[in-house]
C-alpha positions in Angstrom: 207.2 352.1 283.2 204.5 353.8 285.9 201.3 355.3 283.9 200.3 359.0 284.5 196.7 359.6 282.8 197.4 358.3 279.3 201.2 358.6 279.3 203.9 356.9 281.0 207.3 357.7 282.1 210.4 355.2 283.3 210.8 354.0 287.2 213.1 355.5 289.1 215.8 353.4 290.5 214.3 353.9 294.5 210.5 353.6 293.0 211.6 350.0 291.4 213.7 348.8 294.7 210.9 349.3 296.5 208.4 347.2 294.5 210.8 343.8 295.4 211.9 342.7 298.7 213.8 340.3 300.0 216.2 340.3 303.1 219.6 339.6 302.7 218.7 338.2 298.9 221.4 339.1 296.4 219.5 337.2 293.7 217.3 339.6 292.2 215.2 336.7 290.4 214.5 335.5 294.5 213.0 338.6 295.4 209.1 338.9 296.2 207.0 341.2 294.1 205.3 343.6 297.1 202.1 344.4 294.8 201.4 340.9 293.6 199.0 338.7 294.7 198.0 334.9 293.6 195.2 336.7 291.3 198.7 337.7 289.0 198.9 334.0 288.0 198.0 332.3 285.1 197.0 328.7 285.5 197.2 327.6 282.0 200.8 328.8 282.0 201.1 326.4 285.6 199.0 323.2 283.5 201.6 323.8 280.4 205.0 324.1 282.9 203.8 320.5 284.3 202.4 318.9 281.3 206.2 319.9 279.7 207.7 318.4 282.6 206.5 315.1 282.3 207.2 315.1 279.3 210.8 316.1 279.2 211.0 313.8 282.4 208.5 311.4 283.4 210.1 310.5 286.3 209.5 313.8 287.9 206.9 313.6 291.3 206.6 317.4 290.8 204.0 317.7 288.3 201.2 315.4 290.2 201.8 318.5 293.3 198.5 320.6 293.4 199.0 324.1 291.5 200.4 326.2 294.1 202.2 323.7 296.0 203.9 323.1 292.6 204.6 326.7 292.5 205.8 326.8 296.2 208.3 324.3 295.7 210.0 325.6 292.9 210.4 328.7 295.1 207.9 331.0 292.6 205.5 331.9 295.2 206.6 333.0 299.1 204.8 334.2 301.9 204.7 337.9 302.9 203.6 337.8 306.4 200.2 336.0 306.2 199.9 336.4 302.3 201.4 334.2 299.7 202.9 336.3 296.5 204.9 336.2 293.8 208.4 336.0 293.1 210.5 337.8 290.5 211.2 334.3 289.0 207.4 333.5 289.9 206.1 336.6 287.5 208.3 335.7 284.8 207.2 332.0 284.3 203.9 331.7 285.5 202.8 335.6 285.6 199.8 336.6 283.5 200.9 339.1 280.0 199.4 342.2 282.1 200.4 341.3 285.2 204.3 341.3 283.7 203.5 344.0 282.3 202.1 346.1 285.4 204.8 344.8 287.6 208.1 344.0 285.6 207.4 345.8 282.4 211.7 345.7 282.2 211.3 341.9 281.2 210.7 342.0 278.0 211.8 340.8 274.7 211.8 342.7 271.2 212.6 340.4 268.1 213.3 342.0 264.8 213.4 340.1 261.4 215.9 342.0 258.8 215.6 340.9 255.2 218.3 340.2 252.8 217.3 343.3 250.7 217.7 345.7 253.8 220.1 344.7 256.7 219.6 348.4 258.2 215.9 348.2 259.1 214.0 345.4 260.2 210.7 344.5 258.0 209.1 342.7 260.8 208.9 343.6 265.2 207.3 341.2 267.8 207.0 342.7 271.3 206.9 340.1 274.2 206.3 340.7 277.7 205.1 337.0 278.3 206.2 334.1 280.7 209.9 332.7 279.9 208.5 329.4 278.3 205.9 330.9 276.6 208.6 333.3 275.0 211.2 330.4 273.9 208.4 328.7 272.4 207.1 331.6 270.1 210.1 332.4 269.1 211.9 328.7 268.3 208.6 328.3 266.4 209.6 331.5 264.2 213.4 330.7 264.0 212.3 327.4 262.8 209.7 328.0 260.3 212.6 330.2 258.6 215.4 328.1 258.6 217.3 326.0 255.8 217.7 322.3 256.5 221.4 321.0 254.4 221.6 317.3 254.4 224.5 315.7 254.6 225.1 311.6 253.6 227.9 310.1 255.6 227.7 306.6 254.6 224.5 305.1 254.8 224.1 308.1 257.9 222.1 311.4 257.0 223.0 314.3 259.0 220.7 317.3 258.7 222.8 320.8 259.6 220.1 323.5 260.4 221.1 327.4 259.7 220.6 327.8 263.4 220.3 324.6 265.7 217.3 324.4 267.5 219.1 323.5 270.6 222.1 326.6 270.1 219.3 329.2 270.3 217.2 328.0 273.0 220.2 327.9 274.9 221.2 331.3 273.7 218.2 332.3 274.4 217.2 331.2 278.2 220.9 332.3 278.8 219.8 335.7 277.9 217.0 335.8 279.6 218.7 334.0 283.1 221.6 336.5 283.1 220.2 339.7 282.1 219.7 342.9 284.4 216.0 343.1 285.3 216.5 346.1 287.1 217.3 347.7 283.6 214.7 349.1 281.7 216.1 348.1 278.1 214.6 344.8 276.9 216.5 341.2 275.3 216.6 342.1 271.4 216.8 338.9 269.1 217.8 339.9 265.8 216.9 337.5 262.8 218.9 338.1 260.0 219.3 335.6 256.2 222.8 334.7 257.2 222.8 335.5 261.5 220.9 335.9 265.1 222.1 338.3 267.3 221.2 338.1 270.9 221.6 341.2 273.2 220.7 341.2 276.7 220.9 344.4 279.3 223.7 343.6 281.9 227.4 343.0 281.2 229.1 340.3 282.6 229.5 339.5 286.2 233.1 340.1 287.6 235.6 337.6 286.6 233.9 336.6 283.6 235.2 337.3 280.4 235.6 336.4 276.7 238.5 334.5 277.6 237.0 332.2 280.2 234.1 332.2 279.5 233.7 328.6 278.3 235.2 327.0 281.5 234.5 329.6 284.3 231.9 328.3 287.1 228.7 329.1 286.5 227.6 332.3 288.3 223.9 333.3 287.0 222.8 336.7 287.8 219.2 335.3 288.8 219.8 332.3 290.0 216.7 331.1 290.9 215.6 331.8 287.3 218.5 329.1 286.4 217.4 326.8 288.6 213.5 326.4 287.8 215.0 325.9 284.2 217.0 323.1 285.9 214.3 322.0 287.9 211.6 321.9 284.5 214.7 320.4 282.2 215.4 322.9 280.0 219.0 322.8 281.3 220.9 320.1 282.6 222.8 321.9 285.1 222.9 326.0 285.8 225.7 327.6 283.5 226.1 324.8 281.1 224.8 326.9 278.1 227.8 328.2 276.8 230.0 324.8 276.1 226.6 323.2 274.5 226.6 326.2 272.0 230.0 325.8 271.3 230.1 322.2 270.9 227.3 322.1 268.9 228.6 325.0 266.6 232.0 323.4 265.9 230.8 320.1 265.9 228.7 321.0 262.7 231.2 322.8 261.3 230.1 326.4 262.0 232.3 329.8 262.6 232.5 329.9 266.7 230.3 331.6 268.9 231.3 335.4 268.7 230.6 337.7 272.2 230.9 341.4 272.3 230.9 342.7 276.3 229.5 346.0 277.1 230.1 347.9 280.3 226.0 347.5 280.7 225.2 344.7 277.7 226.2 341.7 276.4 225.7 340.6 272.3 226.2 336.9 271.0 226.2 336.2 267.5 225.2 332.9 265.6 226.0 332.3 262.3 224.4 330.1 259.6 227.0 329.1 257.9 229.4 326.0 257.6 233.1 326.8 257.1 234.0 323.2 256.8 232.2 320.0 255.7 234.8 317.9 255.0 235.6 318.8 259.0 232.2 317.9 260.1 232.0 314.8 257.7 235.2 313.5 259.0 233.9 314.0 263.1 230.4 312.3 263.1 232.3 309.1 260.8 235.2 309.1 263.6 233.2 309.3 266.2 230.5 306.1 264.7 233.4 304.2 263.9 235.6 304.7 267.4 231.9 304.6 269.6 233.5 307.9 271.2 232.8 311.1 271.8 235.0 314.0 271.8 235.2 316.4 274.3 234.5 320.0 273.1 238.2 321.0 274.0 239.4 317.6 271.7 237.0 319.2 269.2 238.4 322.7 269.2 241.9 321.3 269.0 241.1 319.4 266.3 238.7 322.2 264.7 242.1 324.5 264.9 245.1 322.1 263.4 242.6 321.5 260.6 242.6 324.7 259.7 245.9 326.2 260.7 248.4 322.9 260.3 249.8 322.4 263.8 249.3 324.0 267.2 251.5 324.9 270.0 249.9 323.3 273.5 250.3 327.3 275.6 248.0 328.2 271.8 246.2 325.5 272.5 245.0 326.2 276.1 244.1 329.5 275.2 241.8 328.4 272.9 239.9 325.6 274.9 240.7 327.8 278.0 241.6 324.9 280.1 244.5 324.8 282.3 247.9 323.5 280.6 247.9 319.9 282.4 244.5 319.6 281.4 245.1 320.8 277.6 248.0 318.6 277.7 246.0 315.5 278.8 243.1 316.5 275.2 246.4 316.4 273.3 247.4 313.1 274.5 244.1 311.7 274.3 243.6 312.9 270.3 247.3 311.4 269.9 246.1 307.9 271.4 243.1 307.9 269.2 245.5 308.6 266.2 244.0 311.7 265.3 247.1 314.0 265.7 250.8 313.5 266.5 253.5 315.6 267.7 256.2 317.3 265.6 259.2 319.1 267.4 257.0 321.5 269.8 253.9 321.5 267.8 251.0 318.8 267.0 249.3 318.3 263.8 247.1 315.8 262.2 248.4 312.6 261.1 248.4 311.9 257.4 245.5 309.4 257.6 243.2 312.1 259.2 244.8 314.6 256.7 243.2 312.1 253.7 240.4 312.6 255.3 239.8 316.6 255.8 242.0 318.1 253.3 241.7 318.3 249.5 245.0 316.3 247.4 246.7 319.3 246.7 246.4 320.5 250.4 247.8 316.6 251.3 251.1 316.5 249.0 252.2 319.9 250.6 251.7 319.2 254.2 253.3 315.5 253.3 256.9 317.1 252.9 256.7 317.5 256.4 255.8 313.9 256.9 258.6 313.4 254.7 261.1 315.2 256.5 260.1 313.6 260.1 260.6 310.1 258.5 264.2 311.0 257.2 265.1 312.2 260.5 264.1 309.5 262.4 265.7 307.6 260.1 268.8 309.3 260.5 269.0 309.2 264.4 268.3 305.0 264.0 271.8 305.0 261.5 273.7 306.9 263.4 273.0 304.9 266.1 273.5 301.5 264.8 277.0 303.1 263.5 277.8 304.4 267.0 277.0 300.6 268.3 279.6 299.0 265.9 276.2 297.0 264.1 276.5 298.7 260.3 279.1 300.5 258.4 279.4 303.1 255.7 281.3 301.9 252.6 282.0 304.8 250.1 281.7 307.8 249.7 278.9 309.8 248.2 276.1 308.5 246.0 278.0 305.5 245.8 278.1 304.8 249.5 276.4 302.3 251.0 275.7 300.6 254.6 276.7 296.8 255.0 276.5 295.1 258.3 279.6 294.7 260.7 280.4 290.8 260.8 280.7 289.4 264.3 
């Protein structure tokens, strides 16, 4: 927004491209901020970036670099001819409230808290037009001091499922905030309801990204120097590896999946609170103890599926862990080594030991006919072919019949 007098109207498209430069920079984050100045930042936010870093890594040289050298090698501050300002990415993580506010007032985020006595309007707003950090932490602190802690025994192991994991909606979040469209003047929304967060950020997805691939395809952040001083501080491990920690950690505790709605200009992702299965979740954190192994989030999504649906075709299969067939093929194999499912015709399905272990007694005896079935058959083939070899023989006929072995 520009201010006229007391009022204040929207930029307009040429006004805002004028206000960051950059030549030859397709990374909006990248770009300088032509009416900054070193005046626009805050050097508590600086003292609180390095005092998180060496924490989160105290290996890290970068934090014992004075202030604006620290600032210059993470690429936040650049010289303009002989004057040293800030970048987009340099505003939004060390810029002071006003100074955001002046400059980028587009980087904002809105969170609303609906009750569950009215899920139509929201009994409490928080408007943020802060630094990045500062941001994540005000708002974790909320989600937090709000949510429901289930414990869970598994043997002399307590596992403690959150309504919304800590680490699922900081990810969610600093995804948001990476990708989004700052040249848009709509905010990030984070809608806290009892039961689910919604997170909306301003900017579709980039081409070739869709809800299809989106697990697998290579990362490709809109502001990519955003992604990578969140690399560079540890808040992420590596750019664009949000999306399969969310999902691992959803299934993993037995949550529904992540659920993405694309917009021509937005993007929505929804987190639920609840846990769909228990025995599921029981059943991964024992296997996992007891085999010292951890499953890959594909292995987990297989496994996650044929739980609930019985068996799975491999082409269904790689469409749901969106993985190329000889790489689907390979999860199989490796969940069929560890014993955890087995093949049956065209299809896999758990194996009766795991089924024990995940399904109720009644659910068991059904599924067990199959079992049942696949043991007479292979049986079957086996007589047959000792017959066809000349080593037993059928004497009889009927009920009364019986094999006897063929004397040398």
């Amino acid at each position: 927004m520009k201010r006229l007098g007391k009022n204040s109207k929207p930029f307009f498209p040429d006004e805002m491209s004028n206000r960051f430069y950059g030549e030859h920079i397709s990374d909006f984050s990248s770009k300088i901020v032509a009416d900054s100045t070193l005046e626009d930042v805050n050097l508590l936010e600086v003292y609180s970036l390095k005092e998180k870093l060496r924490v989160r890594d105290p290996k890290s040289t970068l934090p014992d670099s004075e202030d604006f050298a620290f600032l210059r090698d993470l690429g936040l501050i650049k010289t303009d001819g002989e004057i040293e300002k800030l970048t987009v990415a340099g505003l939004l993580f060390v810029g002071k409230q006003s100074s955001i506010s002046r400059l980028l007032p587009s980087a904002e985020v809105i969170y609303l808290h609906y009750s569950a006595d009215n899920l139509e309007e929201y009994d409490a707003r928080l408007d943020m037009r802060q630094p990045i950090v500062s941001v994540l932490d005000r708002l974790t602190e909320i989600i937090q001091n709000d949510n429901r802690i289930l414990n869970v025994q598994i043997g002399l192991f307590r596992l403690e499922i959150a309504d919304f994991s800590e680490k699922v909606f900081q990810e969610a979040l600093l995804n948001a905030m990476s990708h989004r469209d700052y040249q848009s003047m709509s905010a990030v929304y984070v809608k806290h309801y009892p039961d689910k967060i919604v997170i909306e950020n301003p900017g579709g997805f980039l081409d070739g990204i869709t809800e299809k691939n989106i697990i697998t395809h290579p990362s490709a952040p809109r502001n990519k120097l955003i992604a990578e001083t969140l690399q560079h501080l540890k808040y992420v491990q590596r750019t664009g590896q949000g999306v399969d920690i969310i999902y691992r950690e959803m299934v993993s505790m037995g949550k529904p999946y992540p659920e993405y709605h694309v917009f021509s200009d937005a993007v929505s992702l929804t987190l639920r609170s609840s846990v769909e299965d228990m025995s599921f979740v029981k059943f991964v954190v024992a296997e996992q103890e007891k085999k010292q192994i951890i499953l890959s989030l594909a292995e987990l999504m297989i496994l996650r599926y044929v739980t609930k649906n019985k068996q799975i075709k491999l082409s269904d299969a790689k469409d749901l862990v969106q993985l190329s067939l000889e790489d689907t093929r390979k999860c199989c194999l490796n969940l069929v080594k560890l014993g955890l499912i087995e093949t049956v015709g065209k299809e896999y399905m758990l194996t009766a030991r795991v089924y024990e272990m995940v399904k109720s007694d009644v659910q068991y005896t059904r599924d067990k006919v199959v079992q049942y079935i696949k043991a007479e058959q292979q049986a079957r083939a086996t007589i047959d072919k000792m017959r066809k070899e000349n080593i037993i023989d059928m004497i009889g006929k009927g009920k009364s019949s019986k094999y006897v072995l063929v004397k040398s």
